[in-house]
C-alpha positions in Angstrom: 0.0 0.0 0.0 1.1 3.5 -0.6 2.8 5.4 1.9 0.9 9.2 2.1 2.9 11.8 3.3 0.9 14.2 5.8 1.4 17.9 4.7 0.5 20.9 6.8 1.1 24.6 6.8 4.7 25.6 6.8 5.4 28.9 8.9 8.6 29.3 6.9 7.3 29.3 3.6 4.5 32.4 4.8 6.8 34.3 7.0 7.1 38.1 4.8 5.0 36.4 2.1 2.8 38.9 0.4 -0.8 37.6 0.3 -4.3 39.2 -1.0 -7.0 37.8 1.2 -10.8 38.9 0.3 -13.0 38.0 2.4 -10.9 38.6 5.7 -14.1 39.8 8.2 -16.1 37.3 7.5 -15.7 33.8 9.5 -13.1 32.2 7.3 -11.3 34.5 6.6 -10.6 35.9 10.3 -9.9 32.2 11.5 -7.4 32.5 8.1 -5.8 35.8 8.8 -5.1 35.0 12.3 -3.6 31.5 11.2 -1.4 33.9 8.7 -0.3 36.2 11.2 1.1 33.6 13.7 3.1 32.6 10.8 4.2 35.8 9.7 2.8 36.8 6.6 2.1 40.6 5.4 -1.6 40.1 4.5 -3.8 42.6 3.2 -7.2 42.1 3.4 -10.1 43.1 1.1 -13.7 42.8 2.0 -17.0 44.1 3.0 -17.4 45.6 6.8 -18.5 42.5 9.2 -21.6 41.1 8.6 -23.1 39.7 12.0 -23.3 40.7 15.1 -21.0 40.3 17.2 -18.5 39.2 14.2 -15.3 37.1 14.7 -13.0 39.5 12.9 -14.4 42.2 15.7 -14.1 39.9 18.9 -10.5 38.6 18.0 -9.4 41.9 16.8 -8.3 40.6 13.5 -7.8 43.6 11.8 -4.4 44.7 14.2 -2.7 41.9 12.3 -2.9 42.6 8.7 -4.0 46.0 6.5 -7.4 45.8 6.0 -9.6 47.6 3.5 -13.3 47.9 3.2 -14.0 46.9 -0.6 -17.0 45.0 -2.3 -15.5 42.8 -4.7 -18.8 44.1 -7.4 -16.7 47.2 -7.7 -14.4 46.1 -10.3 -12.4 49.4 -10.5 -11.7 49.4 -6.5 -11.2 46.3 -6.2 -8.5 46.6 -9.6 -6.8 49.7 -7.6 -6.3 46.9 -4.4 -5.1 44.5 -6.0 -2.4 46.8 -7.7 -1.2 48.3 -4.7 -1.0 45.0 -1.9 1.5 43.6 -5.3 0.6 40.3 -3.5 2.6 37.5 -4.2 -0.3 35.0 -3.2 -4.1 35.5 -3.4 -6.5 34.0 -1.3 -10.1 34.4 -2.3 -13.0 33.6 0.2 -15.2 36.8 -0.3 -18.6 35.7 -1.0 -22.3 35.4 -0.4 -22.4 32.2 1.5 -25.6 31.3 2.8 -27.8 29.1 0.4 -31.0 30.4 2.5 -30.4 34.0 1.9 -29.5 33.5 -2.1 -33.3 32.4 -2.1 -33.6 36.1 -0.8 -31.0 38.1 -2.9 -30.5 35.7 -6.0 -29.0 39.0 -7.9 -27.2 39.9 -5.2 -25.8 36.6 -4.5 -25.0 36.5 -8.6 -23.1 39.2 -9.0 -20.8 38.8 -6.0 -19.6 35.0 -6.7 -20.0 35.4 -10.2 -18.3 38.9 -11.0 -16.8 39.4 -7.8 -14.8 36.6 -8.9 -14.3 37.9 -12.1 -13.4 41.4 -11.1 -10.8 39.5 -8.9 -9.3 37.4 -11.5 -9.3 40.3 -14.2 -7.2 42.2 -11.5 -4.0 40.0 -11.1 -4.0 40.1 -15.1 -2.1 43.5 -14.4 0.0 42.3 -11.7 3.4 41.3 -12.2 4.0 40.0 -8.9 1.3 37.2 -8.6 2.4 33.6 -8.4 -0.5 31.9 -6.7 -4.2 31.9 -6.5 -6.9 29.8 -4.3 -9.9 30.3 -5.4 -12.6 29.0 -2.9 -15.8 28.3 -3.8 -18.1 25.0 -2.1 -18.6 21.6 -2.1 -22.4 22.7 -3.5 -20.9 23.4 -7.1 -21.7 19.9 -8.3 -24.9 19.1 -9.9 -26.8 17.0 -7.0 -28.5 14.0 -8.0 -29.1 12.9 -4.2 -26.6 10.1 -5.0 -24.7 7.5 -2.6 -21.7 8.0 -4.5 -19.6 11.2 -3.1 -19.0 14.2 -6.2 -15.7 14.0 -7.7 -13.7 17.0 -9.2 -14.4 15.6 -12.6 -18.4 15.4 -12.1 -20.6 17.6 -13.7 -21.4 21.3 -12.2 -25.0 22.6 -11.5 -26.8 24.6 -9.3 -30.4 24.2 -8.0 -30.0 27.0 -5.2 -29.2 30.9 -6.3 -26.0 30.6 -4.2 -24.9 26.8 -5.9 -25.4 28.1 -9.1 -23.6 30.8 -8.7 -20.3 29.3 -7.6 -20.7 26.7 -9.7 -20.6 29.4 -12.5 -17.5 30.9 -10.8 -15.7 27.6 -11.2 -16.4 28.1 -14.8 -14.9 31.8 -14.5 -12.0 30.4 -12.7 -10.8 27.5 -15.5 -11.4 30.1 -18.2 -9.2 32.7 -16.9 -6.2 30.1 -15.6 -7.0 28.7 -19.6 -6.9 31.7 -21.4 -4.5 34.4 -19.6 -2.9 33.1 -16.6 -1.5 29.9 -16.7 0.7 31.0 -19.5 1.9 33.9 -17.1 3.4 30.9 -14.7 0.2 32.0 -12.6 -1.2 28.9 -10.7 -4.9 29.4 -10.2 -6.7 26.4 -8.2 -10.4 26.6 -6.9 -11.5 24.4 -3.6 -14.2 22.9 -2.7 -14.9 22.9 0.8 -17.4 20.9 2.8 -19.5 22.2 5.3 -17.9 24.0 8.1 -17.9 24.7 11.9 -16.2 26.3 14.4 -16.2 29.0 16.8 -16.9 32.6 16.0 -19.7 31.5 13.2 -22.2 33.9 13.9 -24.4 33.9 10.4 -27.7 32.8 10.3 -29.3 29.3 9.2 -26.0 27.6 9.6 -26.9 24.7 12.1 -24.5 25.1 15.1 -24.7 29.3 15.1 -28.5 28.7 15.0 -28.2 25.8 17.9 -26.3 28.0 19.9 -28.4 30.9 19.7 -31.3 29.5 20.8 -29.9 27.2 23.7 -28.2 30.2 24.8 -31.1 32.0 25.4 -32.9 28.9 26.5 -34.9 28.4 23.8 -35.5 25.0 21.7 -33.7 24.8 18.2 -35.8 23.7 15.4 -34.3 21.4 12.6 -35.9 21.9 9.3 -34.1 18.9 7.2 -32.6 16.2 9.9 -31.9 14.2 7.7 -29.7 15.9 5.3 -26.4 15.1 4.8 -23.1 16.9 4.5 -19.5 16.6 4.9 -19.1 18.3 8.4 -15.6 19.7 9.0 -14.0 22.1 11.7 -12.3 25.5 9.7 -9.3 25.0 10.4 -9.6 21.5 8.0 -10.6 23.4 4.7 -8.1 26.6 5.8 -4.9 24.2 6.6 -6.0 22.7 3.3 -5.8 25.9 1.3 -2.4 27.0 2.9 -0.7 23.8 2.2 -2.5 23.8 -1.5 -1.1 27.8 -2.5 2.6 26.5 -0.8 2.3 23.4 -3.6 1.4 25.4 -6.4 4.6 28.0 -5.4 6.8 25.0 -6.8 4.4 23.3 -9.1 2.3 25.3 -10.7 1.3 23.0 -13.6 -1.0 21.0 -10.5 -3.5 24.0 -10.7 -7.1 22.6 -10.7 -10.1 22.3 -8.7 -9.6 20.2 -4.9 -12.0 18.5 -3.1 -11.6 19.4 1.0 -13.7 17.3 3.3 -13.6 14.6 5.6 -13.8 11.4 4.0 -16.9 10.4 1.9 -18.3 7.5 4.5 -17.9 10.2 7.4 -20.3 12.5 6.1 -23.5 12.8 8.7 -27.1 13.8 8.9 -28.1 17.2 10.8 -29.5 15.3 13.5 -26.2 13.2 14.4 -24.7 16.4 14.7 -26.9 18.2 16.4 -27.0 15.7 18.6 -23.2 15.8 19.1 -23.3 19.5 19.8 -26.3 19.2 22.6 -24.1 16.7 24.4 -21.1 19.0 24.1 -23.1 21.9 25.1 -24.4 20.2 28.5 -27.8 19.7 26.6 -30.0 21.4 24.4 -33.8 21.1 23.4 -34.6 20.1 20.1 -38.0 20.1 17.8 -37.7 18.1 15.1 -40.3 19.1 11.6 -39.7 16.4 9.1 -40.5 17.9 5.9 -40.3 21.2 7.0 -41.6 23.8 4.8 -38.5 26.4 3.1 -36.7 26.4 0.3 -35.3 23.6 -1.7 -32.0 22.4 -0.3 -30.2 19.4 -1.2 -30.8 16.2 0.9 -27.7 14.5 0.5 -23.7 15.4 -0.4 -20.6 13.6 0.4 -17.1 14.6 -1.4 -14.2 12.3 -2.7 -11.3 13.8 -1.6 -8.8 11.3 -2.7 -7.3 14.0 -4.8 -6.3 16.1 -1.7 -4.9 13.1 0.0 -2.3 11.9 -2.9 -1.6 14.9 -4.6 -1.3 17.3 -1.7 -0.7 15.2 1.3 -3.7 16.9 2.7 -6.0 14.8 5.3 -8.2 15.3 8.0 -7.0 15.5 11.7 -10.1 16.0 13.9 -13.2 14.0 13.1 -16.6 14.6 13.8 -17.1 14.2 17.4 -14.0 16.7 18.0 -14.9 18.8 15.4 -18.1 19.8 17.0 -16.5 19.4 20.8 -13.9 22.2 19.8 -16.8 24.8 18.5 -19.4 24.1 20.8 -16.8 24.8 24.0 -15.3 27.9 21.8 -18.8 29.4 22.3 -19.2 28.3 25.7 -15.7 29.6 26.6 -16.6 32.9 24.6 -20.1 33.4 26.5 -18.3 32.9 29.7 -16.1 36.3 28.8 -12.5 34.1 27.7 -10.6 36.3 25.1 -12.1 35.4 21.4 -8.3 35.9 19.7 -6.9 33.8 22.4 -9.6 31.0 22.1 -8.5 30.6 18.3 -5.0 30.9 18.9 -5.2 27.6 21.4 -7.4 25.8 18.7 -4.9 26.5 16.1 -1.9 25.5 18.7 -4.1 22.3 19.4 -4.7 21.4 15.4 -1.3 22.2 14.5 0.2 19.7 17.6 -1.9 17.1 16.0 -0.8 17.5 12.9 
């Protein structure tokens, strides 16, 4: 059998590292910018003002650690005039509408900032000299969902039933066309990921199942699941973020490996809502729970699991916390957070405790 080689983040290959990351105020991205600055990269960071309330990037103070500039990536001329003067060396791109719920609510919206933002983003670095690398995230949602056993390969067909899928599905599209037509031949490695579901502490956005869960066990209220039985490739952030590290310091040295990556637990650890909700009452010391099967809302998708076999050969790249740890870790970050512990500090231990592991 083939030996795998475990790869993580190196804080040698970051340190004075010029890197672009979009998105850096919303969950993500903080957990991603404070991960950078322990390693010593000069990260500037281009994104909308915090969107919840109270936001990660405000609570751990994110923004005393890199430059950070209020853009929306819609403005193609702002975001060109960024992009020119961070010269960054590696790009990072999480910026986005995320939430499949509220896409149903802004579909335009949503559109035009996966779609173009993206674009706007890509068009940029056409200009800049000093680009070598560029992760493109987008979701493990851009695959068209046929409520199969079988978990979506980076080969399998793109589609979108959902404003938000659709849209990042069509930014995948965006993504191979620019790498094709202008930047590969530049030596510019541009990869998109595809990240599964995510938790941690400092999610704060609504419908997202453990923000929701501890909202309303917080306040002593019961949390009501609308689709128990749904599916998804749970993850903690730090899976999908060491993921993205480790697949821009790849790309430095071989760029021809630019593609779209898979980043997920593996496919048979995948679990319904209710197994982890259960998980995260138990963690939390208990929690009420109202289950409505067949609940009325908006179309999601019942079942997705990713192959991430890729990740594991080519990169190196493979889980280190499962499921039961995953959700342990967020639900007493919260806990630990309500009880007045230091938010920057509670993600620095996390990311001490993930990177010991590793």
């Amino acid at each position: 059998m083939e030996k795998l080689v475990t790869m993580r983040p190196t804080s040698g290959f970051w340190r004075d590292k010029r890197v672009l990351l979009t998105g850096h105020t919303g969950f993500k991205g903080s957990w991603l910018a404070l991960w950078l600055e322990r390693m010593g990269a000069r990260v500037t960071g281009l994104a909308l003002a915090p969107q919840t309330q109270p936001s990660l990037f405000e609570a751990a103070q994110v923004a005393s650690g890199l430059s950070s500039h209020l853009c929306d990536v819609r403005d193609a001329a702002a975001v060109a005039r960024m992009v020119a003067a961070a010269a960054p060396e590696i790009v990072l791109h999480l910026a986005a509408q995320p939430l499949v719920r509220a896409s149903y609510a802004a579909p335009l919206d949503t559109m035009s900032t996966n779609i173009m933002g993206t674009a706007h983003l890509l068009e940029a670095l056409r200009a800049v000299a000093t680009v070598r690398v560029a992760v493109m995230v987008t979701t493990d949602k851009v695959y068209q969902n046929l409520e199969q056993i079988y978990p979506y390969r980076e080969g399998d067909a793109l589609g979108g039933h959902d404003p938000y899928s659709a849209s990042k599905a069509a930014s995948e599209l965006v993504i191979a066309s620019y790498r094709a037509a202008f930047l590969a031949d530049r030596g510019v490695a541009v990869a998109s990921a595809r990240a599964g579901n995510v938790i941690g502490g400092g999610d704060w956005s609504q419908d997202r199942l453990l923000p929701d869960a501890i909202r309303a066990w917080s306040s002593g209220q019961t949390l009501v699941l609308r689709s128990p039985q749904a599916t998804r490739p749970w993850q903690h952030v730090l899976e999908p973020l060491a993921g993205y590290l480790c697949l821009a310091e790849r790309l430095w040295d071989r760029p021809e490996l630019a593609a779209a990556f898979n980043f997920g637990p593996e496919p048979h650890e995948a679990a319904a809502v209710e197994h982890v909700i259960r998980l995260a009452a138990r963690a939390f010391g208990g929690g009420s729970v109202d289950i409505h099967e067949g609940a009325q809302g908006p179309h999601e998708a019942g079942r997705l699991a990713l192959e991430t076999a890729k990740v594991r050969h080519v990169l190196g790249v493979i889980p280190h916390w499962g499921l039961d740890a995953a959700v342990e870790r967020s639900v007493r970050w919260y806990r630990r957070f309500v009880d007045g512990e230091d938010a920057r500090a509670l993600c620095a231990a996390d990311i001490d405790a993930f990177e010991a592991h590793a």
